[in-house]
N, C-alpha and C positions, 0 to 999 in steps of 0.2 A: 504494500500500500504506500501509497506516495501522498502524504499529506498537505495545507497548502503549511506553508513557512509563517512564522509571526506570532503573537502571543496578543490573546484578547482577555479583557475581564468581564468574569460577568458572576451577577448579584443569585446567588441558590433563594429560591422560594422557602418558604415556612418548612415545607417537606422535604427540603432537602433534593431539589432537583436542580439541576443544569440545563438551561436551555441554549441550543447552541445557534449559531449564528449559520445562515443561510449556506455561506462556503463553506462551510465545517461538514454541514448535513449534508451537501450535495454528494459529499467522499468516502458516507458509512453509509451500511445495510441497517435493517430497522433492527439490529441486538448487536451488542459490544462486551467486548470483553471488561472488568473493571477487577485489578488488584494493587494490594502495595505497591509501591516503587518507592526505590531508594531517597533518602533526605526525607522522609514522610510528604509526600506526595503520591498519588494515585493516579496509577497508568491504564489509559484508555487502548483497548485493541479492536480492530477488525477480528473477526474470528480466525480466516487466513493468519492472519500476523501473528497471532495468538497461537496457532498452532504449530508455526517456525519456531517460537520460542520454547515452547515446550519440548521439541524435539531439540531445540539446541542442548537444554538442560540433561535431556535422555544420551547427547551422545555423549555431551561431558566426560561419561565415564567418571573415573576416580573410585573411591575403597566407598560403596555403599555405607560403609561405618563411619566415616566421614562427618565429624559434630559440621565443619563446617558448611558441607554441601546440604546437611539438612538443615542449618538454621536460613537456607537462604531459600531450599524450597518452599519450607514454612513460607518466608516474609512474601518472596514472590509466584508463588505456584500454589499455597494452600489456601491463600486468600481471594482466590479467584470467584470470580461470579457474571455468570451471563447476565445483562441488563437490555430492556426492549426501549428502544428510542419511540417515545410517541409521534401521533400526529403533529403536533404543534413544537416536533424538534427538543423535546426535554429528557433529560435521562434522569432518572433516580440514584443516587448515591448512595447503597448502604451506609447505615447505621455506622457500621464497624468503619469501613475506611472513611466516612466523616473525622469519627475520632481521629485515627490515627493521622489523618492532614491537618487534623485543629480547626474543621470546617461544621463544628458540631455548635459553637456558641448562636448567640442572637442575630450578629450581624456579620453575614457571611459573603465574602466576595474570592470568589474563582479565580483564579490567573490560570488561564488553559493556555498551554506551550506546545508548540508541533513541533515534533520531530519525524525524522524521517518515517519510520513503522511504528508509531503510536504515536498517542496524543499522552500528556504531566498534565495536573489537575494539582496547583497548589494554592493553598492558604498563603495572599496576597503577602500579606508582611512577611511569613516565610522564606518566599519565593524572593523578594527582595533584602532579606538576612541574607539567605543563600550568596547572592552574587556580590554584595557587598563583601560578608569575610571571605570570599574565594575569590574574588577581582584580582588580586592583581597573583594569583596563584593561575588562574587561567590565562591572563596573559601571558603569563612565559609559558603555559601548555601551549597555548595556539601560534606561537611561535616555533615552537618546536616540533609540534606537529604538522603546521601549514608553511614551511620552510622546507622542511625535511630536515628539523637539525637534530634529531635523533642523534644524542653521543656528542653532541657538541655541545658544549657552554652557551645557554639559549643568550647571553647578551654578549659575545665575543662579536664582533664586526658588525652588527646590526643599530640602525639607531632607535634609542628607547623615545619612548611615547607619555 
């Protein structure tokens, strides 16, 4: 699934739904996938998508004994749940991953993130903690990764910004 790019906000009803915006809708089937993701946020899937990543985790391999391999199916493969997009473009958010995005209070506002094979679903202040204390940890990632300086001193010969 190829999603569009950009990051929009939007206000959850009393019930805790999402209503999505006309280009969001026009890119899903009427049911999505919804579990954890990392940093407490909640990752949206196509069912397709959803089902690459399960098998990514199946080919993983490693020692099924594995504490770590299971506390991450827990976070991201146990908490899964089919949800049905209505007519009027709204999703439902369990319960559960409310909580766990901090989307559970009075006044609830979305920051929905594309990426390339799902859609982030974060608690706005969160989401903007996030990039705040990681800012300038991702700029020497994105240098190093969109440079190709893997192995190199991400500020050796490059000018900082």
């Amino acid at each position: 699934m190829v999603v569009p790019q950009g990051a929009t906000i939007h206000k959850l009803d009393s019930s805790g739904r999402l209503k999505l915006r006309e280009h969001q809708r026009a890119n899903l089937p009427s049911a999505v996938v919804l579990a954890c993701g990392f940093d407490n946020c909640i990752n949206l899937f196509v069912p397709q998508s959803w089902n690459l990543y399960e098998q990514h985790f199946a080919r993983a391999g490693g020692d099924r004994l594995d504490p770590d391999l299971h506390d991450l199916k827990r976070l991201l493969l146990a908490t899964a749940q089919e949800c049905s997009i209505d007519d009027q473009g709204r999703v439902k958010l369990p319960d559960a991953l409310l909580r766990w995005a901090g989307l559970d209070g009075e006044d609830r506002e979305a920051q929905l993130i594309c990426l390339d094979d799902r859609y982030e679903i974060w608690e706005v202040g969160r989401y903007n903690q996030f990039l705040t204390e990681r800012g300038k940890e991702l700029k020497q990632i994105a240098r190093r990764l969109l440079r190709g300086d893997a192995g190199e001193d991400a500020g050796a010969g490059g000018a900082s910004s």
